[in-house]
C-alpha positions in Angstrom: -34.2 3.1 5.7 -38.1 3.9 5.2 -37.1 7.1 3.2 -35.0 5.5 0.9 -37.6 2.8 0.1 -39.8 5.4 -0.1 -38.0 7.3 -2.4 -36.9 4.4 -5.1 -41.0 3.6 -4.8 -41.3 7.3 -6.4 -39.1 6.8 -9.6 -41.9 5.4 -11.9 -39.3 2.7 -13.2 -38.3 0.7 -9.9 -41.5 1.7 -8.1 -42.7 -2.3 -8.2 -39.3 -3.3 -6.7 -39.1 -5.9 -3.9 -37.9 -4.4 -0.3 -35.5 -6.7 -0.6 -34.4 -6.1 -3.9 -33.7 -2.3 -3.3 -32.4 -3.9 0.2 -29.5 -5.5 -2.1 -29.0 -2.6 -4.3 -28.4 -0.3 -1.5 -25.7 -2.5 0.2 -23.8 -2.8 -3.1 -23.9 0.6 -3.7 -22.4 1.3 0.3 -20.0 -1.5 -0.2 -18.4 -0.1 -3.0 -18.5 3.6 -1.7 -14.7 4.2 -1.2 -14.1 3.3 -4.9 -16.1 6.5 -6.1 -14.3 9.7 -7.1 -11.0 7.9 -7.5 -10.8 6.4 -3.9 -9.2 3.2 -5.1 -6.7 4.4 -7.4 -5.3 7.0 -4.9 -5.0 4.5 -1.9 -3.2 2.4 -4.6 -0.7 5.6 -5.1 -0.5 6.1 -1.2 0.7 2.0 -1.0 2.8 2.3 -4.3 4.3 5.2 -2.5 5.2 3.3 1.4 6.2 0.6 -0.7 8.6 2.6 -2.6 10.2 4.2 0.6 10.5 0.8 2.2 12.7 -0.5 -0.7 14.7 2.6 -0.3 15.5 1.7 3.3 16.5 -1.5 2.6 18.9 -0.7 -0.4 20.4 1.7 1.9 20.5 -0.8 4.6 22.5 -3.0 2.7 24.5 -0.4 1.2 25.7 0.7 4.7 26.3 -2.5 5.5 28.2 -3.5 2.1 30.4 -0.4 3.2 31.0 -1.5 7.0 31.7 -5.4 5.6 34.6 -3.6 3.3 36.1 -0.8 5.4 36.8 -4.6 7.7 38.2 -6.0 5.5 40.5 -3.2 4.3 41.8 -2.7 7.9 42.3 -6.6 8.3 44.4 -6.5 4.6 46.2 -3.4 6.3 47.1 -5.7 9.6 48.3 -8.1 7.3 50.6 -6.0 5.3 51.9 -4.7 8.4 52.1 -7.9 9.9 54.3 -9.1 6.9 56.0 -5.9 6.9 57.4 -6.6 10.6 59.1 -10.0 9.3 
């Protein structure tokens, strides 16, 4: 961390900066590194994405069981008709 003091101390406009000003500075600057070069916005594509494919399993999900709730109730409308048939 000496070197980087060091080095702000050698740019003639923050070279009468407090340790712990530069101090505050640096950890802002480190806190937001995974935002640079578009980090945000493509972890925000990557989620967008899982989310997308989640929703997709669901609707199909319920689709498939939509379909298995009807194909029952065809078959039990079948047992009836037959059922009525046989009287």
């Amino acid at each position: 961390m000496l070197c980087l003091l060091e080095a702000v101390r050698k740019n003639p406009m923050t070279s009468r900066a407090t340790n712990a000003e530069i101090e505050v500075c640096m950890k802002k600057w480190l806190r937001n590194a995974a935002d640079r070069m578009g980090g945000r916005s493509a972890r925000m594509r990557k989620m967008m994405h899982k989310a997308n494919q989640l929703r997709g399993k669901k609707k199909d999900c319920r689709r498939a069981a939509s379909d298995h709730s009807s194909s029952e109730k065809d078959s039990a409308s079948d047992n009836i008709s037959d059922a009525e048939e046989a009287l």
